[in-house]
VEXTI-753081 format. One record per residue (C-alpha): y, x, z; residue in three letters. Coordinates in steps of 0.05 Angstrom, whole numbers, always signed. Layout:
<rs>
[r [Y, X, Z], "ala"]
...
</rs>
This chain:
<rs>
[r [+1348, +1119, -1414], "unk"]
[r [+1332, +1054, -1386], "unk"]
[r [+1351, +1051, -1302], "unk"]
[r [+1284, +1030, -1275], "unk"]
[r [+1272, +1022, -1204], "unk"]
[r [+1207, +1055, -1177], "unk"]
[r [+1186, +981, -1158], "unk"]
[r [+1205, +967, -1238], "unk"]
[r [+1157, +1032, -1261], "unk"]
[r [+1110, +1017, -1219], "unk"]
[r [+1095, +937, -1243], "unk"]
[r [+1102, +966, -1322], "unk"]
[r [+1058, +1022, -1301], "unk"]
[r [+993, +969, -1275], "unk"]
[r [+1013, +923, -1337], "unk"]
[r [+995, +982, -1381], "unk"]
[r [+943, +1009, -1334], "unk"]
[r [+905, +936, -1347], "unk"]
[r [+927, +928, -1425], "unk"]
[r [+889, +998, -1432], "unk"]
[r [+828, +974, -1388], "unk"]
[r [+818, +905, -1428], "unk"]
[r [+827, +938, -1496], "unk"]
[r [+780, +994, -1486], "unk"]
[r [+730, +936, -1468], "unk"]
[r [+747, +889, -1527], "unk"]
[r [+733, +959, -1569], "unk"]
[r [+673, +970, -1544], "unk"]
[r [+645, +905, -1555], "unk"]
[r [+670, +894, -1613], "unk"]
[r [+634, +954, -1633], "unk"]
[r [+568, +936, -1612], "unk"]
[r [+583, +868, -1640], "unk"]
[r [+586, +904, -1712], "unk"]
[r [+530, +940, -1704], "unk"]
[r [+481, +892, -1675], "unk"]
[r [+505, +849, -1731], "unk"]
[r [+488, +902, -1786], "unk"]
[r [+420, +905, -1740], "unk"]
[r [+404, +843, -1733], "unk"]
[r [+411, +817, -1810], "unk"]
[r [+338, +819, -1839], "unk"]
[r [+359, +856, -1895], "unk"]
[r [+354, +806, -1958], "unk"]
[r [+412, +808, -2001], "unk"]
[r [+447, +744, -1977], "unk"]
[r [+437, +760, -1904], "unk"]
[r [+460, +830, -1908], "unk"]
[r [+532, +810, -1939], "unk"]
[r [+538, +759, -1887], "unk"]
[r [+522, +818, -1834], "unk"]
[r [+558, +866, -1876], "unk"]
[r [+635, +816, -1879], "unk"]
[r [+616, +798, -1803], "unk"]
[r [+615, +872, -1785], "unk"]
[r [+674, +883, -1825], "unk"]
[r [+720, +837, -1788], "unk"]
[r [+691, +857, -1719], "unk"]
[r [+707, +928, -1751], "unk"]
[r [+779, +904, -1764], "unk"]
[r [+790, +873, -1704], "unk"]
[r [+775, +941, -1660], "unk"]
[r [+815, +987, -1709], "unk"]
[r [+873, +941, -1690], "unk"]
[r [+855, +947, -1614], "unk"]
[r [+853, +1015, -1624], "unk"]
[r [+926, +1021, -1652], "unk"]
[r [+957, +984, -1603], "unk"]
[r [+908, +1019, -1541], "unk"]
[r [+945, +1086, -1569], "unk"]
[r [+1013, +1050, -1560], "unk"]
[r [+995, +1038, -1490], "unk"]
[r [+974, +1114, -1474], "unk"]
[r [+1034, +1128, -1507], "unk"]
[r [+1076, +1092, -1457], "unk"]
[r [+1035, +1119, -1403], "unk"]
[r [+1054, +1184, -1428], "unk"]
[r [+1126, +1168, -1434], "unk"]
[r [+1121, +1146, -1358], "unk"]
[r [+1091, +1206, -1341], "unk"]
[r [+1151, +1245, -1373], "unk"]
[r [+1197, +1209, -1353], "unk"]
[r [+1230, +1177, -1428], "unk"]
[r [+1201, +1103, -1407], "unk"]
[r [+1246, +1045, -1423], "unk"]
[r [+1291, +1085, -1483], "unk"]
[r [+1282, +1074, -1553], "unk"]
[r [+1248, +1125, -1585], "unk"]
[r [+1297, +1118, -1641], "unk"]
[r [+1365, +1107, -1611], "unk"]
[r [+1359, +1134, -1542], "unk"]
[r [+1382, +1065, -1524], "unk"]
[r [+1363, +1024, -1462], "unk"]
[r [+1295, +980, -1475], "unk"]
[r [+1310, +910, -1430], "unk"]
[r [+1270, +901, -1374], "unk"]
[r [+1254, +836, -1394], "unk"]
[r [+1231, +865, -1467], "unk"]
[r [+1176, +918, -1423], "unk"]
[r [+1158, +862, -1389], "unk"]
[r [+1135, +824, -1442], "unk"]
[r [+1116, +888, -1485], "unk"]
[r [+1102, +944, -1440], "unk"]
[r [+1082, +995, -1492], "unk"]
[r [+1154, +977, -1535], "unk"]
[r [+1178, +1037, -1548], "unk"]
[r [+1237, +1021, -1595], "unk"]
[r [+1292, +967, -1582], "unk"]
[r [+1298, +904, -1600], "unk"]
[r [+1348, +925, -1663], "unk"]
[r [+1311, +987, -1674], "unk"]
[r [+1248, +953, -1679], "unk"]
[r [+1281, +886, -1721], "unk"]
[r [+1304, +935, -1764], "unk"]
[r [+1239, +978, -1778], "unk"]
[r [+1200, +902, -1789], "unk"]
[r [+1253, +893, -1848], "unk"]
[r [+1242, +958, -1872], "unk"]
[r [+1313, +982, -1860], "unk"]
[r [+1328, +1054, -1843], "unk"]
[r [+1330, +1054, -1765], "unk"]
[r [+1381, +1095, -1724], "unk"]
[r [+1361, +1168, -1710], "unk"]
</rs>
């Protein structure tokens, strides 16, 4: 397990504690964005694909912010138990510097390399 000071928890903890504020905004806009575009379209064929592609991407966008808004509970939850800053894989130490940067990281930097190349990660 990664040796985090309090002070160290506490700074990841309010990164994550604003990453999960701002997405849960950016989802909820985005969809009422989709919808009032679907709404909005005055329902001739031309304007309603337009709506309906529009809607789509606004769609996309908050299914993405929704995958990475269940990373950050996840790390909140992993602060909470006290397994913040391992790998999830390895067991090995996550760099400060790498929590910083990515608070809700929960693999290491090889770990997570390796899973981006599709290789079989360490257990």
């Amino acid at each position: 397990m990664a040796v985090l000071t309090g002070r160290d928890l506490g700074e990841l903890a309010v990164l994550l504690a604003e990453r999960a504020a701002q997405l849960s905004e950016e989802i909820r806009a985005k969809l009422g964005e989709a919808a009032d575009t679907v709404l909005a379209s005055d329902h001739q064929w031309s304007d309603a694909g337009s709506a309906s592609s529009e809607a789509g991407l606004e769609l996309a966008e908050a299914a993405r912010d929704i995958v990475e808004l269940r990373a950050v509970r996840q790390a909140q939850a992993r602060i909470d138990d006290g397994n913040y800053g391992g790998c999830v894989q390895c067991g090995g130490l996550i760099p400060l510097a790498r929590l910083r940067a990515q608070p809700a990281s929960p693999r290491c930097v090889s770990c997570q390399e390796a899973l981006e190349r599709g290789r079989p990660v360490a257990a």
